[in-house]
mmCIF file of the C-alpha atoms, coordinates in Angstrom:
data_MODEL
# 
_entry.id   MODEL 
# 
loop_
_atom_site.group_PDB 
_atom_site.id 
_atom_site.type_symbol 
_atom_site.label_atom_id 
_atom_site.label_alt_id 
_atom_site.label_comp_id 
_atom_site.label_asym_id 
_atom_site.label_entity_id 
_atom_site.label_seq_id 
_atom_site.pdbx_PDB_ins_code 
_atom_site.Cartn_x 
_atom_site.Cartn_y 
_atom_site.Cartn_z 
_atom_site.occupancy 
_atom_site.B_iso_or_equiv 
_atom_site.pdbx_formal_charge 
_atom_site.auth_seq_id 
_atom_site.auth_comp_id 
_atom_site.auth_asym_id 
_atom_site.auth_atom_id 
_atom_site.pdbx_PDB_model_num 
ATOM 1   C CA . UNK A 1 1   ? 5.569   -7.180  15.936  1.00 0.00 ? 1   UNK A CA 1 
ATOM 2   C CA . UNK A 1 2   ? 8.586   -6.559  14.294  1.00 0.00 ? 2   UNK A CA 1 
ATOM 3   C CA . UNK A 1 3   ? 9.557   -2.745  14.438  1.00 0.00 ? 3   UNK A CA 1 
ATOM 4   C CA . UNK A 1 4   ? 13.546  -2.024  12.045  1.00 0.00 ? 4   UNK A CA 1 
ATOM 5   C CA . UNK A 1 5   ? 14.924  1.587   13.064  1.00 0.00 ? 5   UNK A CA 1 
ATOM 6   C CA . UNK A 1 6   ? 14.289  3.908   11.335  1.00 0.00 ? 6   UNK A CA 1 
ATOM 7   C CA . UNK A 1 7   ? 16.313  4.519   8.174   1.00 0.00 ? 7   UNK A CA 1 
ATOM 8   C CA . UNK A 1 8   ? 16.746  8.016   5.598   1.00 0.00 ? 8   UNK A CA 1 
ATOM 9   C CA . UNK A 1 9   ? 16.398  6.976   2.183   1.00 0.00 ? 9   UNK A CA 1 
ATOM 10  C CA . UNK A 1 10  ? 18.432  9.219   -0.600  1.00 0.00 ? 10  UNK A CA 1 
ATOM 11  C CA . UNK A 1 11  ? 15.918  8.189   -3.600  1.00 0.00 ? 11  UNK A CA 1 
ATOM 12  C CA . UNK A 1 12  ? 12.698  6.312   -3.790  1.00 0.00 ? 12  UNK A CA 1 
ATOM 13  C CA . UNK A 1 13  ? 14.740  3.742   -5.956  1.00 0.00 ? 13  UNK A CA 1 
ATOM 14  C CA . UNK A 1 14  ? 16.792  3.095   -2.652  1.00 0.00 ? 14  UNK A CA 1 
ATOM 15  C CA . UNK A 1 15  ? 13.618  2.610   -0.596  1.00 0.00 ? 15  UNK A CA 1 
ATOM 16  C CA . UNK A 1 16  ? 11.388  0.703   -2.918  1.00 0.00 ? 16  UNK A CA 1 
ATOM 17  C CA . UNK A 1 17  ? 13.403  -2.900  -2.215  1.00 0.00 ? 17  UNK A CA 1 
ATOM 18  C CA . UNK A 1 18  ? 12.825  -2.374  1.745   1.00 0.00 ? 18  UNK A CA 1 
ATOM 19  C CA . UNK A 1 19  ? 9.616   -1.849  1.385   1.00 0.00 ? 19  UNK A CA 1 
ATOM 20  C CA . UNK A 1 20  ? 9.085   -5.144  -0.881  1.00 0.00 ? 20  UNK A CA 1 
ATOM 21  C CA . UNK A 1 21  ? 10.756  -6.756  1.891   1.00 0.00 ? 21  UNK A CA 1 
ATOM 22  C CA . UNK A 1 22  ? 8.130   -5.382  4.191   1.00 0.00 ? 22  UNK A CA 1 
ATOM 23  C CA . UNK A 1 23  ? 5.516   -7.455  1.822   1.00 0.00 ? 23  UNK A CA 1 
ATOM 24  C CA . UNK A 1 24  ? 7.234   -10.810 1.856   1.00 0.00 ? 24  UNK A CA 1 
ATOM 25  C CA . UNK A 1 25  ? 3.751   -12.355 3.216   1.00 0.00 ? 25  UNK A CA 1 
ATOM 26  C CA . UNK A 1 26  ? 1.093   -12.918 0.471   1.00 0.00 ? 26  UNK A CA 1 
ATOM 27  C CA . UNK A 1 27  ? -1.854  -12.465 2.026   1.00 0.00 ? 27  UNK A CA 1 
ATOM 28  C CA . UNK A 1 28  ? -0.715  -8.694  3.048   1.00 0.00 ? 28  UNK A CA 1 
ATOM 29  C CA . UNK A 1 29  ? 0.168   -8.436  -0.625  1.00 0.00 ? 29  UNK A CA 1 
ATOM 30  C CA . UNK A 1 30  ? -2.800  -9.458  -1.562  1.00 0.00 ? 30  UNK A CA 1 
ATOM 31  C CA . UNK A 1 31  ? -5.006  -7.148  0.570   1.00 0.00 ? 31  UNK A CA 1 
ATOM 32  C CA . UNK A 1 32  ? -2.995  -4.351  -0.346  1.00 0.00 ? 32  UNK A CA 1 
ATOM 33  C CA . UNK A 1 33  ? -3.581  -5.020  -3.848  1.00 0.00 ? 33  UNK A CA 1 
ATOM 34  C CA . UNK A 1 34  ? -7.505  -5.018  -2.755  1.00 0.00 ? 34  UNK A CA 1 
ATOM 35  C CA . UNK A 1 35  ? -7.205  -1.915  -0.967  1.00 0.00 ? 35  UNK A CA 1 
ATOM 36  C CA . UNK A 1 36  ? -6.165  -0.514  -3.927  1.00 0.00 ? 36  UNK A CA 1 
ATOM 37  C CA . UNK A 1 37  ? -7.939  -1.722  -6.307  1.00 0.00 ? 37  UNK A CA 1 
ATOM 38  C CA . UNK A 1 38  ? -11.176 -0.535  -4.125  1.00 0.00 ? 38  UNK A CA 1 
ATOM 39  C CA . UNK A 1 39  ? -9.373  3.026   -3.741  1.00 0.00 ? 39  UNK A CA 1 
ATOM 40  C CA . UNK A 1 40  ? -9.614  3.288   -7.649  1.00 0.00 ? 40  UNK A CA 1 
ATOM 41  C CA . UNK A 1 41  ? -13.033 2.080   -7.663  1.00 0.00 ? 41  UNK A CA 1 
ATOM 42  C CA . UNK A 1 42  ? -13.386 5.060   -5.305  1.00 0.00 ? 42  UNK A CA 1 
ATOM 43  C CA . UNK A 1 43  ? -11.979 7.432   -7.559  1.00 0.00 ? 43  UNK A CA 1 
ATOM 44  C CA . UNK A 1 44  ? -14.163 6.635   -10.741 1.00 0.00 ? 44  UNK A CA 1 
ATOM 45  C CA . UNK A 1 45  ? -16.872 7.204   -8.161  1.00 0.00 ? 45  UNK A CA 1 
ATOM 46  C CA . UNK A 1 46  ? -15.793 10.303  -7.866  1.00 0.00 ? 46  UNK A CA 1 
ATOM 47  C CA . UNK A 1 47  ? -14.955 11.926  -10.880 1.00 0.00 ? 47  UNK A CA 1 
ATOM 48  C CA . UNK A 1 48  ? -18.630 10.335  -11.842 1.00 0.00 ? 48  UNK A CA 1 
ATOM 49  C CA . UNK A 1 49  ? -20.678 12.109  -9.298  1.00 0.00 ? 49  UNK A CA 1 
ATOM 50  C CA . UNK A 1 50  ? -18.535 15.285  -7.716  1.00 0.00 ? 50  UNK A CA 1 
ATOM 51  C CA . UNK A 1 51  ? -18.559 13.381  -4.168  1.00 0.00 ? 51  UNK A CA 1 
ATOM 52  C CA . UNK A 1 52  ? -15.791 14.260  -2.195  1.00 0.00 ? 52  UNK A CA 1 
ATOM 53  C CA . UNK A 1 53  ? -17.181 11.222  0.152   1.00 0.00 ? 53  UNK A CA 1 
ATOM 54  C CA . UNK A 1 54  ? -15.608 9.158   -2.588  1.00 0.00 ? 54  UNK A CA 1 
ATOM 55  C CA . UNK A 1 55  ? -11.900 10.386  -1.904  1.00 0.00 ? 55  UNK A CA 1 
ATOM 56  C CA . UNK A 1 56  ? -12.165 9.508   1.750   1.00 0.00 ? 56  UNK A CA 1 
ATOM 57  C CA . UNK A 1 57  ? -13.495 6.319   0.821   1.00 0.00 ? 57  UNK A CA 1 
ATOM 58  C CA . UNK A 1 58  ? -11.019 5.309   -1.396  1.00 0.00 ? 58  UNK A CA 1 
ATOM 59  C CA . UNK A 1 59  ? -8.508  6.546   1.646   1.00 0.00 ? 59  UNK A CA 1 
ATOM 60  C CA . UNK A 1 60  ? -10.405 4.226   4.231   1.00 0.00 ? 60  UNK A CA 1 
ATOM 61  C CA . UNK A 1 61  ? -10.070 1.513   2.263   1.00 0.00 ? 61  UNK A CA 1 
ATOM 62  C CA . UNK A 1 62  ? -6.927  1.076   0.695   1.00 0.00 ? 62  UNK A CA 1 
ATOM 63  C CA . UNK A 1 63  ? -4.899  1.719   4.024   1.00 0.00 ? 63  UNK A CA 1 
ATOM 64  C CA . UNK A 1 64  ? -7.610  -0.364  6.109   1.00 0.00 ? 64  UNK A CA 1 
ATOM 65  C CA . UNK A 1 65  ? -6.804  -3.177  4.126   1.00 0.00 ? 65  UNK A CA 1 
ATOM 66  C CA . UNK A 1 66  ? -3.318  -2.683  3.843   1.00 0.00 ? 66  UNK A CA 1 
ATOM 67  C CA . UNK A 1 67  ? -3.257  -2.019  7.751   1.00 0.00 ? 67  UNK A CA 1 
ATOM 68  C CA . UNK A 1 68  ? -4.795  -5.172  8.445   1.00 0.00 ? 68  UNK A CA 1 
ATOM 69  C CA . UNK A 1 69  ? -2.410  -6.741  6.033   1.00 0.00 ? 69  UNK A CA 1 
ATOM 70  C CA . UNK A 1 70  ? 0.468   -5.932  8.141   1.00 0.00 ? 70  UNK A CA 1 
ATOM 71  C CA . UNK A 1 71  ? -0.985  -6.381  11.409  1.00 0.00 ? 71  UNK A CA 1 
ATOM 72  C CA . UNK A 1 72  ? -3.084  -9.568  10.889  1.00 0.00 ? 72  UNK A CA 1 
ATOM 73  C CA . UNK A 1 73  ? -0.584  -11.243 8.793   1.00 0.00 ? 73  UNK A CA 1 
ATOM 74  C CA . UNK A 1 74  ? 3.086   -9.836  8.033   1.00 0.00 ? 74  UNK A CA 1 
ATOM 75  C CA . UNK A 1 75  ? 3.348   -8.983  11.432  1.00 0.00 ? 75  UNK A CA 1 
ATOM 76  C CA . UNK A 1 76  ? 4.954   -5.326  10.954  1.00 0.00 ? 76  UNK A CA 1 
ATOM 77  C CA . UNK A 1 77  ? 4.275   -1.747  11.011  1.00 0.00 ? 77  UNK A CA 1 
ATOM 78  C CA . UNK A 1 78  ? 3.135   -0.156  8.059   1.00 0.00 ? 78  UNK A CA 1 
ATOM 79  C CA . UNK A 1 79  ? 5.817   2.074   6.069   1.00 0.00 ? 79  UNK A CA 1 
ATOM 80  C CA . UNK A 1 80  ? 3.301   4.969   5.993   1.00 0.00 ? 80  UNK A CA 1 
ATOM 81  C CA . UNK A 1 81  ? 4.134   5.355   9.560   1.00 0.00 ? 81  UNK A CA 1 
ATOM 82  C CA . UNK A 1 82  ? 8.158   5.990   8.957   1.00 0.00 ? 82  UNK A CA 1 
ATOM 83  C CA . UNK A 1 83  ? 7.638   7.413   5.128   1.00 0.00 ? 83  UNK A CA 1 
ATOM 84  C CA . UNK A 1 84  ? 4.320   8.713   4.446   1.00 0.00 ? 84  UNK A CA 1 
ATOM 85  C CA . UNK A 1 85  ? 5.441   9.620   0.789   1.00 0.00 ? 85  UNK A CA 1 
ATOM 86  C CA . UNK A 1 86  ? 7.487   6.489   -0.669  1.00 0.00 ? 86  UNK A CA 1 
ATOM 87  C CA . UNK A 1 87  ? 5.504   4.116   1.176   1.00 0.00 ? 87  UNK A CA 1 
ATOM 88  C CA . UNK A 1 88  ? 1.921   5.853   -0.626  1.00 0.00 ? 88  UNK A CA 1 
ATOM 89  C CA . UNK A 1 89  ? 4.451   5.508   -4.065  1.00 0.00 ? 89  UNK A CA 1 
ATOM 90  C CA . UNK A 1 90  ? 5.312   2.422   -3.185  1.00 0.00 ? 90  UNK A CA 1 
ATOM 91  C CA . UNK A 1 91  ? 1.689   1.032   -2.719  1.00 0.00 ? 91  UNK A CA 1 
ATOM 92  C CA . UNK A 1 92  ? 1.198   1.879   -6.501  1.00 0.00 ? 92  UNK A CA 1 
ATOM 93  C CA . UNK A 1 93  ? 4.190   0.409   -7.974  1.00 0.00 ? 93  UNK A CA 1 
ATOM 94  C CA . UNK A 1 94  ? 3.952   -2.765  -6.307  1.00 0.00 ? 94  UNK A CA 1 
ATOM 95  C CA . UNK A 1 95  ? 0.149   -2.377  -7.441  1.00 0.00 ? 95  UNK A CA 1 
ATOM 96  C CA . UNK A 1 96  ? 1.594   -2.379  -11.313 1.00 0.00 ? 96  UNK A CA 1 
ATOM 97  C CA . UNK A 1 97  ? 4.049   -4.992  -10.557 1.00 0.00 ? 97  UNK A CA 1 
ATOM 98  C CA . UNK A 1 98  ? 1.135   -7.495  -9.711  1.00 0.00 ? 98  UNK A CA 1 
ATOM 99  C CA . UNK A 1 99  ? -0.399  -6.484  -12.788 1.00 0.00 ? 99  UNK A CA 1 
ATOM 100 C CA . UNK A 1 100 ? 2.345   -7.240  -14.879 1.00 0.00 ? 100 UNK A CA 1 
ATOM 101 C CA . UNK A 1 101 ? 3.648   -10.537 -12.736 1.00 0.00 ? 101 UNK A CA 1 
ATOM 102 C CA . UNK A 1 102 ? 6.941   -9.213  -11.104 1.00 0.00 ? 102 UNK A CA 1 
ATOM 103 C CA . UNK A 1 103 ? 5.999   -9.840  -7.764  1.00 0.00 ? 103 UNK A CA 1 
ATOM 104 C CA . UNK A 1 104 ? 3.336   -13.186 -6.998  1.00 0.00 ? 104 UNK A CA 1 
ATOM 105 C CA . UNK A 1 105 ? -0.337  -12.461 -6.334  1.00 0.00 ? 105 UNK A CA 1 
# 
């Protein structure tokens, strides 16, 4: 499993085309973009019924299938582990930029 050293990055702009790069494999694209597609599921659930069960649902699942996206397939470590923050921001922009055909499904 391929582990880079860890690198500061000044802006999220700086960080967001290393962690494309870290999603060159489709299928872990792909699962992230179920994971987080689920995880808003989740949160309709939520705001519909009050659960708080609903938040950690939509938790499990988008970084369980993101997880085994980089594990089972792109053979890497997750960029949550090395930054939590751009890595969660990153999730959703690369979300939007399957949406609007940027980046392959």
């Amino acid at each position: 499993m391929a582990h880079a050293p860890t690198k500061e990055f000044a802006s999220f702009a700086e960080f967001y085309p290393f962690y494309l790069n870290e999603h060159r494999d489709r299928t872990c694209r792909r699962l992230h973009f179920v994971g987080s597609t689920i995880s808003l599921l989740c949160l309709g659930a939520l705001v519909a019924t009050g659960s708080l069960w609903w938040l950690l649902a939509g938790f499990v699942s988008g970084y369980a299938f993101a997880w085994v996206g980089h594990f089972g397939f792109e053979k890497n470590r997750p960029a949550t582990f090395r930054h939590p923050f751009y890595s969660f921001m990153g999730d959703w922009v690369m979300y939007a930029d399957i949406w609007r055909g940027r980046i392959p499904f």
